[in-house]
Phi, psi and omega in degrees: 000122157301118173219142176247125191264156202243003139168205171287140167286092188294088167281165165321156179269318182309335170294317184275012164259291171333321176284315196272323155306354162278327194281329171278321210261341206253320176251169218286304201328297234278322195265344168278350133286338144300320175287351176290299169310309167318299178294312177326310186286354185281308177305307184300328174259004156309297207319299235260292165308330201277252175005316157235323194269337186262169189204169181266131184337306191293324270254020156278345189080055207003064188250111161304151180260321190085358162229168202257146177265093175312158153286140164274147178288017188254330219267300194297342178291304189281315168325320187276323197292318195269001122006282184285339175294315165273350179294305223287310165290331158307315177315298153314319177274005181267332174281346169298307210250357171216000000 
C-alpha cells in the first residue's frame, strides 16, 4: 500500500487556540502547577517587601515631615496577590459548607 500526503495539512486557527487553551487551562497537573508557581512567586516577593522594600509611614519619630511617603508598587502587588489568596479561600470554604 502506497499512500501518498498531498502537503501539510492547515488547521483553523481558532481550532489550534482551543487545544492549546485545553492544553494549558484544562488539565488539573497544569493548573496545579500554576498554583505552585504563584506561590512560590508570591513568597518571593512577601520575602523581597518584609526584607528590603518596606519601611514605615512614620519614620520621623512622629515629626511630621512634610513630604508624603507613597506605597511602593512591589507593596501594592503583594497586598493584591495576598488579597486574592483570601477572596480564593473564602470561596472555597463557602463552597465546603453552604
Amino acid at each position: 500500500m502506497n499512500i501518498q500526503f498531498s502537503g501539510t495539512r492547515s488547521w483553523p486557527k481558532r481550532i489550534i487556540y482551543d487545544r492549546l487553551k485545553d492544553f494549558f487551562g484544562g488539565r488539573a497537573i497544569i493548573r496545579y502547577y500554576y498554583n505552585i508557581i504563584f506561590y512560590v512567586l508570591m513568597l518571593c516577593l512577601f520575602s523581597f517587601v518584609m526584607l528590603v522594600d518596606y519601611f514605615p509611614y512614620n519614620n520621623n519619630r512622629g515629626k511630621r515631615s512634610g513630604y508624603s511617603i507613597g506605597i511602593p508598587i512591589p507593596e501594592i502587588i503583594l497586598h493584591m496577590c495576598i488579597w486574592g489568596l483570601i477572596i480564593e479561600e473564602a470561596v472555597e470554604v463557602c463552597k465546603q459548607f453552604f
